[in-house]
N, C-alpha and C positions, 0 to 999 in steps of 0.2 A: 312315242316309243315304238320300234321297230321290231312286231311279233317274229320269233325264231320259228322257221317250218317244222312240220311236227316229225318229218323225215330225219331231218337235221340231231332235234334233239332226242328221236331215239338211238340214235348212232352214238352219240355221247355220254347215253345213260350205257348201253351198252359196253362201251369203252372202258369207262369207269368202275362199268361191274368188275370187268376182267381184271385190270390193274389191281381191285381191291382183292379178288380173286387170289393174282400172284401173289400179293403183297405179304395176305394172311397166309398164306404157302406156303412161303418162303418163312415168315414168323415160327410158323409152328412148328416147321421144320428144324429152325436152329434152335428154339427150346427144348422141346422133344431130345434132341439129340445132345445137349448140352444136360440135360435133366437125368435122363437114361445113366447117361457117362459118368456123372456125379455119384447116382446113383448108384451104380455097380462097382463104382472104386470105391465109397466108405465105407463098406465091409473090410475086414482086415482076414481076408481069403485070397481065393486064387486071381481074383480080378485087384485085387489090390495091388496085387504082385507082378501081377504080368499086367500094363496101364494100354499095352496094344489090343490086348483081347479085347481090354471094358470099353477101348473106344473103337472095335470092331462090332463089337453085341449093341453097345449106341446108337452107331449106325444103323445095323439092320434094324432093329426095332423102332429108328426116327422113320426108318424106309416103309415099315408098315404101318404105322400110326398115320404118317400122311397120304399112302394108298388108301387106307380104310375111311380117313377125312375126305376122301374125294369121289370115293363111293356111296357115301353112306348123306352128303351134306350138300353136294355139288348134283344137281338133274340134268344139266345139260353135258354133252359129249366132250367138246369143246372148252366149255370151261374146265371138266374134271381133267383134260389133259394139258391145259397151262396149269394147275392145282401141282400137279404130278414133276411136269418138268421144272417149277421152277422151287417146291420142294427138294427134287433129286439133285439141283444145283448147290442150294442150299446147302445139303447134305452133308456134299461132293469138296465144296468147300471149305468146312469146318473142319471136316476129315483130314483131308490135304492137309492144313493149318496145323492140327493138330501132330499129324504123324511127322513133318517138317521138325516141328519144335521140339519134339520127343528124337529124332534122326541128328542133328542138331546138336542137344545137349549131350547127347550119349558120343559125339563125333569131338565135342569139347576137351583139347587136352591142356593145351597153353592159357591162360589168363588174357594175353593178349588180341590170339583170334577168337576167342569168345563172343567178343562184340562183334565183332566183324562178321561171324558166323552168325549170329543171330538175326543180324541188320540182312543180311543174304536170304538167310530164312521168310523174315515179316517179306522181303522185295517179292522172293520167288510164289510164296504163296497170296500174293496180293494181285500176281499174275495170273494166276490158276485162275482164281474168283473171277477174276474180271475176264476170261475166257470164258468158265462154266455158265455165267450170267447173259455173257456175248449171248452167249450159243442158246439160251432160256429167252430172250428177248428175241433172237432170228423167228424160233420156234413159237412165238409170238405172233408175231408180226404176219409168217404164214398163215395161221390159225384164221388172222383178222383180215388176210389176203392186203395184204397193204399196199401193193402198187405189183408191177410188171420186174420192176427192179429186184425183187425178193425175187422173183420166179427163178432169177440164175440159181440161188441159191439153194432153193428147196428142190429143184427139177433134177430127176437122175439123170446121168450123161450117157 
């Protein structure tokens, strides 16, 4: 059996770290922000009434729940800032998602583009995500200095 150098596998723990890093970021972000919003609409007040506010107050408070997660749990620099971007992705996401489908049904007046508008809807914000996450994984990848090839991207012109 062919011992792995010890070079090797601390680069891989380290890797690893960070992945689980984003991953739980990213988790606690869309619960946070899914919990919050829930939260603030089952009152039958002023966030009930107005569903843009309680998923605007969701946001900002998923925004500091996982700022204070990455201050407070995270010690290195580096990880608290993939903690943070790919959190704010997260977010950024849900949001999107949500204010789409809310822009959406309120734009709904025929039975017929209904469907159509909503299939546009789920397309355009499945877009965004997969943008905001692009752009979370670049921001990545920089972090972890991943080759020469990243360098176009992160280097000011």
């Amino acid at each position: 059996m062919e011992r792995v150098p010890e070079g090797s596998r601390r680069r891989w723990t380290r890797i690893a770290g960070i992945a689980v890093v984003a991953l739980i970021a990213a988790a606690l972000a869309s619960m946070t922000f899914l919990g919050f919003r829930t939260l603030l609409m089952r009152d039958a007040g002023y966030m009930a009434a107005h569903p843009e506010i309680a998923r605007l107050a969701g946001g900002v408070l998923a925004v500091i729940t996982v700022i204070m997660f990455a201050r407070i749990a995270l010690p290195g620099a580096s990880e608290r800032h993939i903690a943070q971007v790919w959190g704010l992705a997260a977010i950024l996401a849900l949001m999107v998602r949500q204010f789409l489908a809310g822009l959406m049904s309120s734009a709904i007046k025929a039975p017929r583009l209904g469907s159509k508008l909503h299939a546009f809807a789920d397309t355009l914000s499945f877009g965004i995500a997969w943008g905001l996450f692009g752009l979370a994984a670049l921001s990545t990848m920089t972090v972890w200095s991943a080759g020469p090839g990243f360098a176009i991207f992160s280097a000011p012109s």
